[in-house]
C-alpha positions, 0 to 999 in steps of 0.5 A, a space after each residue: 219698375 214697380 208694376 213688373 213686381 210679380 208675385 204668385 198667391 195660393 191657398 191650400 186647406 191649411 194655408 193662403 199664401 202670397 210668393 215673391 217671383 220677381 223684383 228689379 234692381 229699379 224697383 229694390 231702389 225705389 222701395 229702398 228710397 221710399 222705406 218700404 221694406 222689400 217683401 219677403 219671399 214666401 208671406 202668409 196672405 194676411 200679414 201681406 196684405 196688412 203691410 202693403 195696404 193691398 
């Protein structure tokens, strides 16, 4: 469930972002279980990054 999260990163000039497209209800309770709070919509890259240890 985890796996089939999808996100979108763009960058602009400006700005380097990650988007959160899709997210399961299996994987919402899993994160849920695990503590991980469930990833904002719209995160800037770095903070993304810091928090997900990606």
């Amino acid at each position: 469930a985890l796996k089939n999260m999808e996100y979108i990163e763009f960058k602009t000039a400006k700005q380097h972002l990650i988007v959160r497209t899709k997210i399961n209800k299996l994987g919402q309770k899993i994160l849920k279980v695990l503590n991980i709070p469930l990833p904002k919509i719209i995160t800037p890259y770095n903070e993304f990054k810091e928090k997900y240890k990606i």
